[in-house]
C-alpha positions as CSV (number, residue, x, y, z in Angstrom):
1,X,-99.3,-39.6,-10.8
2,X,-98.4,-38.6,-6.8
3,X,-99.9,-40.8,-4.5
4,X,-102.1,-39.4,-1.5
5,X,-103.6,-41.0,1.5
6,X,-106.1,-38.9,3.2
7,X,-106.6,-39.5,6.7
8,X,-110.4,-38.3,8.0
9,X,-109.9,-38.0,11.8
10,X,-112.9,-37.9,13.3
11,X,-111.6,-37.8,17.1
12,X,-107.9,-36.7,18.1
13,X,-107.6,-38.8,21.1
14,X,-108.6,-42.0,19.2
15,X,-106.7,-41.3,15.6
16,X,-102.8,-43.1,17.5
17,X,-103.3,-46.3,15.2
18,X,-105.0,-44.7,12.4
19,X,-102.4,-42.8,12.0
20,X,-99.5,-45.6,12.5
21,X,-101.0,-47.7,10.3
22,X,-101.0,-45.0,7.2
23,X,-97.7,-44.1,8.0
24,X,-96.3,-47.4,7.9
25,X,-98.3,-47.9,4.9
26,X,-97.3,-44.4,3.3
27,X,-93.3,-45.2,3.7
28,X,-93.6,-48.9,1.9
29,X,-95.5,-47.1,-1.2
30,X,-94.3,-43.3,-1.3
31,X,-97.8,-41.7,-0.3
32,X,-98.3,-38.5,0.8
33,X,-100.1,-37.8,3.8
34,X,-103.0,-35.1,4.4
35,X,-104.5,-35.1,7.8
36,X,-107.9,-33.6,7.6
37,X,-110.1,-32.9,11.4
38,X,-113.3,-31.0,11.6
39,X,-114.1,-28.6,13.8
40,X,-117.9,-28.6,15.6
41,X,-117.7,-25.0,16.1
42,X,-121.3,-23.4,18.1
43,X,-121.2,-19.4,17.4
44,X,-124.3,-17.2,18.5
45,X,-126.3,-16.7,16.5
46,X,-127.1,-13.3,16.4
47,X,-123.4,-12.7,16.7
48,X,-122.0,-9.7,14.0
49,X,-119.8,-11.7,11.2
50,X,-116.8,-10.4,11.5
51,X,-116.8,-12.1,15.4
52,X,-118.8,-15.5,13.7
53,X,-114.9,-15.3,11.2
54,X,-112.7,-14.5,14.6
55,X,-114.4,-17.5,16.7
56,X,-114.1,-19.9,13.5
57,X,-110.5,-19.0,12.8
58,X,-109.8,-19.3,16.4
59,X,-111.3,-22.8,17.2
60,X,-109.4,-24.0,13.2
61,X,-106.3,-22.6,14.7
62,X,-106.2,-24.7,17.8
63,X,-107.3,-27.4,16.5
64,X,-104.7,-27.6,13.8
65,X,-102.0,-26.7,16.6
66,X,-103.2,-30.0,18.6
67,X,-103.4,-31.7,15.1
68,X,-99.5,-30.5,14.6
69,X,-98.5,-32.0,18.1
70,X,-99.9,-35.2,17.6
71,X,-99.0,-36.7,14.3
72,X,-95.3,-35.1,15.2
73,X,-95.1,-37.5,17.9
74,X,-96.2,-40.4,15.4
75,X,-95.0,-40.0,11.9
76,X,-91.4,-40.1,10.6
77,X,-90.4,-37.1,9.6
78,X,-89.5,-38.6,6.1
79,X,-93.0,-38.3,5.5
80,X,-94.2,-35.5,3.4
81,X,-97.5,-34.7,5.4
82,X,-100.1,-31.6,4.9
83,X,-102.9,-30.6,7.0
84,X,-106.2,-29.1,7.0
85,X,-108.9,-28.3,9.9
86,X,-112.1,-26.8,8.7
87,X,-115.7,-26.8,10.2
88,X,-116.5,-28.0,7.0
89,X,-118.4,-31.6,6.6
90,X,-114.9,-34.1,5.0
91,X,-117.0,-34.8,1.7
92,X,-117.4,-31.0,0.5
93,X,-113.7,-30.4,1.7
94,X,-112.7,-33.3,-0.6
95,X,-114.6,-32.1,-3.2
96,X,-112.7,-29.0,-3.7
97,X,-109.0,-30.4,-3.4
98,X,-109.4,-33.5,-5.5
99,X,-107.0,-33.4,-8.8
100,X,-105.4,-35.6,-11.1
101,X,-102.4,-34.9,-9.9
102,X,-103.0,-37.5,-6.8
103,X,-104.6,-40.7,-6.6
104,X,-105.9,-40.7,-3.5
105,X,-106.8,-43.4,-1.1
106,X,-109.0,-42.0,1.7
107,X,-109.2,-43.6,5.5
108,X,-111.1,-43.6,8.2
109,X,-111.2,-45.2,11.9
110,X,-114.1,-47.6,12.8
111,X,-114.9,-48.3,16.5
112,X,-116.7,-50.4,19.0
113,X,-118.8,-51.9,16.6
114,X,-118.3,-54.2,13.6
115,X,-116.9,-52.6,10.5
116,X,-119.3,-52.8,8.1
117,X,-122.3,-52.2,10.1
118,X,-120.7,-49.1,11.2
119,X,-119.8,-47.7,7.8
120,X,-123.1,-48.6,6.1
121,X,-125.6,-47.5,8.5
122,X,-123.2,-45.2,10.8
123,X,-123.7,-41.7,9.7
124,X,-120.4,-40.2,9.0
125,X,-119.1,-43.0,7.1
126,X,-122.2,-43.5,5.0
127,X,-121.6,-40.2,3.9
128,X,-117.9,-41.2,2.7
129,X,-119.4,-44.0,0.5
130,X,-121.8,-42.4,-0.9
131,X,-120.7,-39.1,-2.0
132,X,-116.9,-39.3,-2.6
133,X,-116.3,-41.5,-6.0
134,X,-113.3,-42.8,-4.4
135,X,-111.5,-45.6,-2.7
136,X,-112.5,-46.0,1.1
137,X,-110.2,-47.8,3.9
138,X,-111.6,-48.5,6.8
139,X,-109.2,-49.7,9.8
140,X,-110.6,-50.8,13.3
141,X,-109.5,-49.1,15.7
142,X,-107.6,-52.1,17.5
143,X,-105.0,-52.4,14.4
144,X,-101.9,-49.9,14.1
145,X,-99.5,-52.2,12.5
146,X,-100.1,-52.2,8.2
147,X,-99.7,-55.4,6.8
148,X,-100.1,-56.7,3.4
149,X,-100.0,-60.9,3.5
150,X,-103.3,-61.4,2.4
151,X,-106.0,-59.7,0.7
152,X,-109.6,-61.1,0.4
153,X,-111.8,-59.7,-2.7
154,X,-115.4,-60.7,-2.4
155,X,-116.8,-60.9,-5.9
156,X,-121.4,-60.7,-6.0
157,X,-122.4,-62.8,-9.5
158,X,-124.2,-59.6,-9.6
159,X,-122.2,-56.9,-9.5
160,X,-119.3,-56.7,-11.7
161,X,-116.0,-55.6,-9.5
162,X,-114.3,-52.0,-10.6
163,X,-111.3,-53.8,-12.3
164,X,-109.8,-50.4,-13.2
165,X,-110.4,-49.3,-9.1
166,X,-109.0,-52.1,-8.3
167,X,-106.1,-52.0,-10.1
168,X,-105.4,-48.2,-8.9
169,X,-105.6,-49.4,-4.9
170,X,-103.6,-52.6,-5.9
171,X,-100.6,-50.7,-6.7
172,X,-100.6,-49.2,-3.2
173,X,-99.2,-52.9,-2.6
174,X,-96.6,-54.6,-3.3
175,X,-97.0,-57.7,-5.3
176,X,-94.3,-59.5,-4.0
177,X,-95.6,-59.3,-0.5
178,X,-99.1,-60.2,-1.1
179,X,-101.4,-63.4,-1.7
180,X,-105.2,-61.9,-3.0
181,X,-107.9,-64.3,-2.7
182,X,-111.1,-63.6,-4.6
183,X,-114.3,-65.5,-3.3
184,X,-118.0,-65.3,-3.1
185,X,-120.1,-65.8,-0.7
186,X,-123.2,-68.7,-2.1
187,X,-126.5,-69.5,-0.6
188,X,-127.3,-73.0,-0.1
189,X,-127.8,-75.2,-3.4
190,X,-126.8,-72.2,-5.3
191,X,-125.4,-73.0,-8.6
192,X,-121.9,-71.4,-8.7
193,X,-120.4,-72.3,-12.4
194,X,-121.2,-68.8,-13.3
195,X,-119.4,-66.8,-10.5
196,X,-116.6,-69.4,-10.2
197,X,-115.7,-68.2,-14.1
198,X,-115.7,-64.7,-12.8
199,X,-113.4,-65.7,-9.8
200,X,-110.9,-67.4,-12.2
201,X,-111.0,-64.7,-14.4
202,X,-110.2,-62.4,-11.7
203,X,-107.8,-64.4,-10.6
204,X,-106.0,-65.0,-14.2
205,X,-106.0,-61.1,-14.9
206,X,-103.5,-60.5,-11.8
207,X,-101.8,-63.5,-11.5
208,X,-98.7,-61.9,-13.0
209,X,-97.6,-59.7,-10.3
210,X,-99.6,-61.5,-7.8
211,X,-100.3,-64.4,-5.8
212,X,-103.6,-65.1,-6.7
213,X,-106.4,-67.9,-5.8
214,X,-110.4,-68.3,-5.7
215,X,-112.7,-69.7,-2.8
216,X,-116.3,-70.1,-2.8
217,X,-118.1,-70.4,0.5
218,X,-121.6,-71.8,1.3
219,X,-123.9,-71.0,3.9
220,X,-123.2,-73.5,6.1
221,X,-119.4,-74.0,5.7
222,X,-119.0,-69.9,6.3
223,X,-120.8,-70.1,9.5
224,X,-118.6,-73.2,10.7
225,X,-115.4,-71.7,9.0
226,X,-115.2,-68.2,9.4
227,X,-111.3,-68.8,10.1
228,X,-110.6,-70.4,6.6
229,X,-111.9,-66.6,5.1
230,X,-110.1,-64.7,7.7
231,X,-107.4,-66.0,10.2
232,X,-105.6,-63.1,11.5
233,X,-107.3,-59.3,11.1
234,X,-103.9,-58.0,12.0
235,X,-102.4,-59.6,8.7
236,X,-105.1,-59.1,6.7
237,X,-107.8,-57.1,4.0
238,X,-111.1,-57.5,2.9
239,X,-112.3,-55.4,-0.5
240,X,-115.9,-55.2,-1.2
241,X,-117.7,-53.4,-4.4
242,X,-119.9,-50.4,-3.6
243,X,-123.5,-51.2,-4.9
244,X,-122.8,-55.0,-4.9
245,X,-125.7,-57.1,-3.1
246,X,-122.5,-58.4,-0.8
247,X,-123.1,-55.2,0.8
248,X,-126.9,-55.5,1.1
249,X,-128.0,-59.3,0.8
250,X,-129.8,-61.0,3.6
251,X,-127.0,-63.9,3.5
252,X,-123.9,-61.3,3.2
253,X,-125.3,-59.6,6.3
254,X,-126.1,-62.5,8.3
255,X,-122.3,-64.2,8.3
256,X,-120.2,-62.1,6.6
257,X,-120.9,-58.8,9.2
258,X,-122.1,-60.4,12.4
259,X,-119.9,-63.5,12.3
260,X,-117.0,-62.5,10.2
261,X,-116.3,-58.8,11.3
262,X,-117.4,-58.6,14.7
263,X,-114.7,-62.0,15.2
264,X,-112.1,-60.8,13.0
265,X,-112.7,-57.2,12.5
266,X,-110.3,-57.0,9.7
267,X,-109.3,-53.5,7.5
268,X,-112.1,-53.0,4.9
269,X,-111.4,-51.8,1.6
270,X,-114.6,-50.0,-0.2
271,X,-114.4,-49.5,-4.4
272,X,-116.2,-46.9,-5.6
């Protein structure tokens, strides 16, 4: 199976380090690259059809012309790279060219506000997670340079992680070059035995082409540690689980989004 990374560029004049990032990315693992924009296109409305199609067209072809320009002066040209512009919403697009042929990573560019408060209550983004059954990356804006060091997992005693997901993004990565840490994140006096079985089973089940260990963090120690979870955004990933209570508990949204990824804003990794 071909492996795709689809790029969701919302804004041309802020995509630069989205772009450099998945191209850097795209060379280490032999990705493909599709650029997709859409167009806001405003056509009178009582205008005849056939000039509602020539406006359209028109606005898609510039669009894809400016698209052309920019990613030229980015990407190496030993990339194989496609494009598309449509005035189409990304999720019905997506909907049409997905195939078995690919698997398909999808990214999109988070800015001026923390990561995952922008992707779970933003609107666009939202609309990624919930409607495409696929793997989300989300880069901050701030970070062109792809780098594979260290990947955090945060594991819910909940919600059991997508271990076949998981496998399909880890091969994006190369296991020689990587250290995964799988923790979870535990409220004050909470009894951890079960979830630290999980995290060493996790850890266990890639252990053979990776560097793997476990953390669990409390409360208290998160708040006061938020470096020993995340040292250097620029180096770094953190993979959550769509649906897990990570995403929506009171504790998970208190540190981990306003302390953790407003400080270190660091590439987030969604599994369907």
């Amino acid at each position: 199976m071909k492996k795709r990374f689809i790029l969701f560029l919302e804004n041309l004049d802020t995509c630069q380090n989205l772009l450099l990032y998945a191209g850097e990315w795209s060379k280490r693992s032999g990705a493909e690259l599709l650029l997709f924009t859409q167009t806001n296109i405003m056509v009178p409305a009582f205008a005849e059809a056939q000039d509602k199609l020539h406006i359209v067209n028109k606005v898609n072809e510039q669009a894809l012309a400016s698209l052309k320009q920019l990613s030229s002066k980015i990407l190496s040209k030993n990339i194989k790279v496609d494009y598309h512009v449509s005035e189409l919403s990304f999720p019905l697009y997506y909907n049409k060219i997905e195939t078995t042929e690919y698997q398909d990573l999808i990214f999109i560019g988070i800015k001026e506000i923390g990561i995952l408060r922008k992707l779970f209550f933003g609107n666009i983004a939202i609309q990624l997670v919930e409607r495409i059954g696929n793997t989300l990356v989300a880069l901050p804006q701030e970070i062109s340079v792809f780098c594979q060091e260290k990947i955090f997992v945060a594991v819910s005693d909940k919600v059991t992680i997508n271990i076949l997901e998981l496998t399909k993004f880890l091969n994006f990565i190369d296991g020689k070059k990587c250290n995964i840490t799988f923790f979870h994140l535990a409220k004050s006096g909470e009894d951890t035995s079960s979830v630290e079985m999980k995290l060493r089973e996790l850890s266990n089940l890639f252990s053979e082409k990776y560097n793997t260990d476990i953390a669990v963090f409390e409360g208290r120690d998160l708040l006061n540690n938020i470096d020993n979870i995340i040292e250097n955004a620029h180096r770094e990933m953190l993979i959550v689980q769509k649906g897990s209570r990570l995403i929506s508990d009171h504790l998970f949204r208190k540190f981990l989004v306003n302390d953790l990824i407003n400080v270190a804003r660091v590439p987030l990794v969604v599994l369907p």
